[in-house]
N, CA, C and O atoms as CSV, one atom per row, in Angstrom:
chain,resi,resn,atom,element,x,y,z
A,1,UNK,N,N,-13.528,-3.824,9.782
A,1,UNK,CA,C,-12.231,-3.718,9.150
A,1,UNK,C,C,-11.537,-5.065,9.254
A,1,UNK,O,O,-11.856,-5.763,10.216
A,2,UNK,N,N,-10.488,-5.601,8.263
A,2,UNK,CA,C,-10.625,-6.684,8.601
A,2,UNK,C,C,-8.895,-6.427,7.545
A,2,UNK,O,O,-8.613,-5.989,6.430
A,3,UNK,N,N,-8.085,-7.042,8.802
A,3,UNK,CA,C,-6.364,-6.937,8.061
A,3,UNK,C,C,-5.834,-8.157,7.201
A,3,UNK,O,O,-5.638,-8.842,8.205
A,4,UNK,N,N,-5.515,-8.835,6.366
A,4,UNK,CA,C,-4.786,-9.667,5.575
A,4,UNK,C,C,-3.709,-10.042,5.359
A,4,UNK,O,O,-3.012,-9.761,4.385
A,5,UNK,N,N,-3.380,-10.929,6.524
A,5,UNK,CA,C,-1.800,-11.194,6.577
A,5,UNK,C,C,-1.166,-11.294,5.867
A,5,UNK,O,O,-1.593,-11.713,4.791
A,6,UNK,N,N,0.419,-10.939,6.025
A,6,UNK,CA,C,1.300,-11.799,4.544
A,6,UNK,C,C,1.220,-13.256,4.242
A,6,UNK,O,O,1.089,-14.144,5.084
A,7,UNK,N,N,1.328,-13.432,2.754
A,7,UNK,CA,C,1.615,-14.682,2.401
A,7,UNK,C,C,0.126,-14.872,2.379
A,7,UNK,O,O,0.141,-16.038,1.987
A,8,UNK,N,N,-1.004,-14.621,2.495
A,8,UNK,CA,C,-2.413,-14.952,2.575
A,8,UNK,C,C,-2.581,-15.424,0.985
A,8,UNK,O,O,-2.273,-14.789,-0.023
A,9,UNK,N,N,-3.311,-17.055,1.126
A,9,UNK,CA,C,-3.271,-17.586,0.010
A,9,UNK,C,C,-5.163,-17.306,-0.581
A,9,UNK,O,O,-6.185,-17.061,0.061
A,10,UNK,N,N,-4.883,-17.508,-2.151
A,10,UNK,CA,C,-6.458,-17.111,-2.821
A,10,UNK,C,C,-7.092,-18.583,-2.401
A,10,UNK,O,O,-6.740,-19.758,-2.507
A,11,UNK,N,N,-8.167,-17.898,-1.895
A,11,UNK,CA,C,-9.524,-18.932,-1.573
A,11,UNK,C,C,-9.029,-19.193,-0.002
A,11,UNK,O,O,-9.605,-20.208,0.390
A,12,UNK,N,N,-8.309,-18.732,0.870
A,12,UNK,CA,C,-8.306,-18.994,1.882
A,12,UNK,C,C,-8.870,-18.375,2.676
A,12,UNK,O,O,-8.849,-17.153,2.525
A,13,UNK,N,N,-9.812,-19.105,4.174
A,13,UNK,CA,C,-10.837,-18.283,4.542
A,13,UNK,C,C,-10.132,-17.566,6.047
A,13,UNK,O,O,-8.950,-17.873,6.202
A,14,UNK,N,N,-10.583,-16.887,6.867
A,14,UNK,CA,C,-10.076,-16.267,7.588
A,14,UNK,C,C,-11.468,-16.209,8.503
A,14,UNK,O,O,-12.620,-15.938,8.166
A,15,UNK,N,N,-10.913,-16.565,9.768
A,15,UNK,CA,C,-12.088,-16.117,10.886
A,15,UNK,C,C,-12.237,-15.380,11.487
A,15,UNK,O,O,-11.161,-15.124,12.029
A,16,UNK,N,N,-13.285,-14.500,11.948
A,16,UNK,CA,C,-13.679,-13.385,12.451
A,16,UNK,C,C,-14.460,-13.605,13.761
A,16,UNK,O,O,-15.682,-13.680,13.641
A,17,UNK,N,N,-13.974,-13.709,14.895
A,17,UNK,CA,C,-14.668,-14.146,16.058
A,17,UNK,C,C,-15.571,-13.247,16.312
A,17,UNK,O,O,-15.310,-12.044,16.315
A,18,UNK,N,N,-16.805,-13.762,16.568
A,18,UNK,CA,C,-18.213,-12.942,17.297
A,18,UNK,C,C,-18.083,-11.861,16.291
A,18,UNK,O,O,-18.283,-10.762,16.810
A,19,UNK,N,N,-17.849,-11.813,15.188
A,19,UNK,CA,C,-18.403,-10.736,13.979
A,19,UNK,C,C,-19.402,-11.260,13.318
A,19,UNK,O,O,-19.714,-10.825,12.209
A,20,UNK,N,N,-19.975,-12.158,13.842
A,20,UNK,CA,C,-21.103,-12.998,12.747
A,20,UNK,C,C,-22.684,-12.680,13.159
A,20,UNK,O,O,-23.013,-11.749,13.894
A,21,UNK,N,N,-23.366,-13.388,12.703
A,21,UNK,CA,C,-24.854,-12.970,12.907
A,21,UNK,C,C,-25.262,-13.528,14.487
A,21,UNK,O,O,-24.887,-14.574,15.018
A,22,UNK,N,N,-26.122,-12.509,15.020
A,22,UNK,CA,C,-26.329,-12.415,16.545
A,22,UNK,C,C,-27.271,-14.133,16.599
A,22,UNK,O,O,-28.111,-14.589,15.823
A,23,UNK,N,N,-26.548,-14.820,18.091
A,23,UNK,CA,C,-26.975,-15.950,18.178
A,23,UNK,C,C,-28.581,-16.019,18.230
A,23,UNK,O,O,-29.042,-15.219,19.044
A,24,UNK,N,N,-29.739,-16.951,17.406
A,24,UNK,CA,C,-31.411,-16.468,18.069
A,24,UNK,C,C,-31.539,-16.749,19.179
A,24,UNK,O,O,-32.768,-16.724,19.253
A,25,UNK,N,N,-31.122,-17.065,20.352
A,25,UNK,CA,C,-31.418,-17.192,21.823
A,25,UNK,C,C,-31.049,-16.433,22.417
A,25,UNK,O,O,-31.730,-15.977,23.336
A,26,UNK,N,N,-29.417,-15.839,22.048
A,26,UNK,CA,C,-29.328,-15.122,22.825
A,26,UNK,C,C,-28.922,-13.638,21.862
A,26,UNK,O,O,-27.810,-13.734,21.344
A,27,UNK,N,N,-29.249,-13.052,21.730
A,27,UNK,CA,C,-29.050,-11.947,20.569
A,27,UNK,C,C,-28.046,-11.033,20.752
A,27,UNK,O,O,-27.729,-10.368,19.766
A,28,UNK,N,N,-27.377,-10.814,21.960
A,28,UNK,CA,C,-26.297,-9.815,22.250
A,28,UNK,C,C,-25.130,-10.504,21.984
A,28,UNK,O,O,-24.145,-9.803,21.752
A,29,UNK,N,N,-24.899,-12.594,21.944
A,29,UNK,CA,C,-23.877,-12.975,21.619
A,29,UNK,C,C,-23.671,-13.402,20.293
A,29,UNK,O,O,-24.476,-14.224,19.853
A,30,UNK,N,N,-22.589,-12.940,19.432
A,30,UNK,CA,C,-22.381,-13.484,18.015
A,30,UNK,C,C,-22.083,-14.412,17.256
A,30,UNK,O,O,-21.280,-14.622,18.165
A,31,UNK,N,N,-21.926,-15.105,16.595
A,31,UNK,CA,C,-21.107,-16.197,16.297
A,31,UNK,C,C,-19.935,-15.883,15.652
A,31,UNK,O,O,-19.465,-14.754,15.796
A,32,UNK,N,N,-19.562,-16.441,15.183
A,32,UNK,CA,C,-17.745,-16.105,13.965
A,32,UNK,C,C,-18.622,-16.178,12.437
A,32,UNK,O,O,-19.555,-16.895,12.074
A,33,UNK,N,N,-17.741,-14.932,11.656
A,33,UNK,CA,C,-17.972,-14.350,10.615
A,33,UNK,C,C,-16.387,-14.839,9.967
A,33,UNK,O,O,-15.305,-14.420,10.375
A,34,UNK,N,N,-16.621,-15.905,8.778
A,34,UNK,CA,C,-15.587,-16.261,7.611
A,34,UNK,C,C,-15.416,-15.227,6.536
A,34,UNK,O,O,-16.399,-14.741,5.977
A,35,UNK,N,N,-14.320,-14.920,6.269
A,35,UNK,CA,C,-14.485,-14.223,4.903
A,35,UNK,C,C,-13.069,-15.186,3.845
A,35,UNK,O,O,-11.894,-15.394,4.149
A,36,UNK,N,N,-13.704,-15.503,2.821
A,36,UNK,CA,C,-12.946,-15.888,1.819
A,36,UNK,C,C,-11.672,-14.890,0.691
A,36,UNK,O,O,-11.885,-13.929,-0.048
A,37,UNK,N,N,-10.881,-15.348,0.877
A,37,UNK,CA,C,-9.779,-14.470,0.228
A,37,UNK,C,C,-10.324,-14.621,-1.279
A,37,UNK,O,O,-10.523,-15.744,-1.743
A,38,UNK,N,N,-10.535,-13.581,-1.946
A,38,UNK,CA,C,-10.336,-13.718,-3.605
A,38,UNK,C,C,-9.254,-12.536,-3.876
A,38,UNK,O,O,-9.306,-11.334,-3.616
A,39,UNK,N,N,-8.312,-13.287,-4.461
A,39,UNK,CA,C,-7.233,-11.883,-5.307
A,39,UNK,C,C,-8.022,-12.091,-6.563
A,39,UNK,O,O,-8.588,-13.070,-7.050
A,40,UNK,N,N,-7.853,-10.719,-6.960
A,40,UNK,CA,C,-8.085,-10.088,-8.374
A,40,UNK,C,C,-6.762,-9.642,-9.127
A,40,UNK,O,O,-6.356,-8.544,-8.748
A,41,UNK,N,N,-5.994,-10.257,-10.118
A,41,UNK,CA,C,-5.044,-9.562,-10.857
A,41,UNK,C,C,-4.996,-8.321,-11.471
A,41,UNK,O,O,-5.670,-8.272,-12.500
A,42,UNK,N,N,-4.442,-7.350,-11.184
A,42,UNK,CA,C,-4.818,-6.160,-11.917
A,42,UNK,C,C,-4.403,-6.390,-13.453
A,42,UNK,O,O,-3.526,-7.104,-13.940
A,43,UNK,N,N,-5.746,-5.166,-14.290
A,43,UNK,CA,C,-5.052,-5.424,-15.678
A,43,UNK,C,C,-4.992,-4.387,-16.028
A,43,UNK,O,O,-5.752,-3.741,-15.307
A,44,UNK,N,N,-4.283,-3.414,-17.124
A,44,UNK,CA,C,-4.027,-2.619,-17.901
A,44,UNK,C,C,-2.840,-2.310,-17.593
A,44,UNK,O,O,-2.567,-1.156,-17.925
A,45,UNK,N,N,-1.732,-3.057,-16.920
A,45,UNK,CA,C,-0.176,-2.635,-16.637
A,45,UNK,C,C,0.494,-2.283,-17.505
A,45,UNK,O,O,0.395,-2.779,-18.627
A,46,UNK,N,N,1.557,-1.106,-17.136
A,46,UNK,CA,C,2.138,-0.341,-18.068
A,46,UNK,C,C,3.367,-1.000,-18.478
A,46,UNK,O,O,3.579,-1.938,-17.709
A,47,UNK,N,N,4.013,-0.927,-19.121
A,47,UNK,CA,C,5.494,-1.653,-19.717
A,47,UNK,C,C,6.067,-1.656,-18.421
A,47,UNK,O,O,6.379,-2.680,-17.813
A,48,UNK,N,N,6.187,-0.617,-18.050
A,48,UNK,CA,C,6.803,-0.449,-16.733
A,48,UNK,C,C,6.754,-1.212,-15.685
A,48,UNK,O,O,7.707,-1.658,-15.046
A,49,UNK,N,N,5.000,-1.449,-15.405
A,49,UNK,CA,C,4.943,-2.751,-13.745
A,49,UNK,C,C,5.260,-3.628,-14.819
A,49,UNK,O,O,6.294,-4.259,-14.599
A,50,UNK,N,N,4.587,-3.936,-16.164
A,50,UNK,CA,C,5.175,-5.396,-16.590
A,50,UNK,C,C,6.814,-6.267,-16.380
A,50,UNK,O,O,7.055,-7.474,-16.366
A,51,UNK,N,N,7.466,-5.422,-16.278
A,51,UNK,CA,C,8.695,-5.230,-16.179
A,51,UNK,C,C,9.031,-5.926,-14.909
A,51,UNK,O,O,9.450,-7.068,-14.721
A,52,UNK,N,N,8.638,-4.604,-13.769
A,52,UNK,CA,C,8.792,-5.088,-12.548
A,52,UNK,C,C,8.079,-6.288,-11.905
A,52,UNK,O,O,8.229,-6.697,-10.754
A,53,UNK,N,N,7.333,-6.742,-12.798
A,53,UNK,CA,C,6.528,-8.230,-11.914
A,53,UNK,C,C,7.629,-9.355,-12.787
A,53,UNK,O,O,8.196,-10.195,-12.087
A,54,UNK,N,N,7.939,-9.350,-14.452
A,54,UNK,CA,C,8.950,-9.737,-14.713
A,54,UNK,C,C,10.330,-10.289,-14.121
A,54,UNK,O,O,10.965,-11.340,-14.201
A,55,UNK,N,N,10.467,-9.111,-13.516
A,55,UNK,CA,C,12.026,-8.646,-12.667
A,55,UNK,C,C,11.725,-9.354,-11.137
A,55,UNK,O,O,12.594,-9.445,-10.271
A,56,UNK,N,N,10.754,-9.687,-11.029
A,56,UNK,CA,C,10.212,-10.102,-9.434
A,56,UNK,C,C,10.387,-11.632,-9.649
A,56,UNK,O,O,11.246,-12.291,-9.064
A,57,UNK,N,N,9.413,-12.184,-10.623
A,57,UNK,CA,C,9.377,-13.675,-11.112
A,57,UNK,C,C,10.621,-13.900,-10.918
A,57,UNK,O,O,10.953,-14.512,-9.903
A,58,UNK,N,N,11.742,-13.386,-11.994
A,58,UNK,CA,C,13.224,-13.587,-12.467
A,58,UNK,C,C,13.913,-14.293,-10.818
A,58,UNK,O,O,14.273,-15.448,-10.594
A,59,UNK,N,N,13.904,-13.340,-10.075
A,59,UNK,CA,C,14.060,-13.395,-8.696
A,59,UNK,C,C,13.806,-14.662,-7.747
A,59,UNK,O,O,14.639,-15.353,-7.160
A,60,UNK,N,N,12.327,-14.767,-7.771
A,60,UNK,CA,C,12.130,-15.523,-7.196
A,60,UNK,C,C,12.325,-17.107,-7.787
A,60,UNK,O,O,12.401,-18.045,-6.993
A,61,UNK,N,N,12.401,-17.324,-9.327
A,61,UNK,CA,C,12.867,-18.701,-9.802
A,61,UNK,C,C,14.280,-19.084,-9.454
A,61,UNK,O,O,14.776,-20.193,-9.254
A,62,UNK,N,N,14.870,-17.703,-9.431
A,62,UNK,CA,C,16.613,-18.445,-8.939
A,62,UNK,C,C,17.105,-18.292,-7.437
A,62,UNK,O,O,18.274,-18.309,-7.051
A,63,UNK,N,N,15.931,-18.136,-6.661
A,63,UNK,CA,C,15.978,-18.572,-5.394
A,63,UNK,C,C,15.921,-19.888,-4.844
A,63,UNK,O,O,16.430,-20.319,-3.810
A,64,UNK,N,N,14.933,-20.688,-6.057
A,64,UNK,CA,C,14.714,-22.299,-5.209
A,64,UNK,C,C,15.970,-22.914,-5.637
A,64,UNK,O,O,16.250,-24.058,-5.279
């Protein structure tokens, strides 16, 4: 299982201590297991989320 902090940026990798493939010498100890962030945009949004990601953007441009 593996949690995804906030703010986690696409293509950023994340380390997984001793979740990785068992060392060959010593086989009970692991190494670290990377996993790469990919977001996927969802598609087929209804008027409705279009709206609300709209209404989100709006937001966040007249914040800076």
């Amino acid at each position: 299982m593996l949690t995804i902090p906030p703010e986690t940026q696409n293509g950023q990798s994340l380390r997984l201590a001793g979740q990785g493939m068992p060392h060959q010498d010593s086989p009970r100890s692991r190494g670290d297991l990377y996993a790469i962030v990919k977001v996927v945009l969802p598609k087929g949004l209804s008027d409705e989320e279009k709206q609300l990601f709209q209404e989100f953007k709006d937001r966040r441009s007249t914040r800076r």
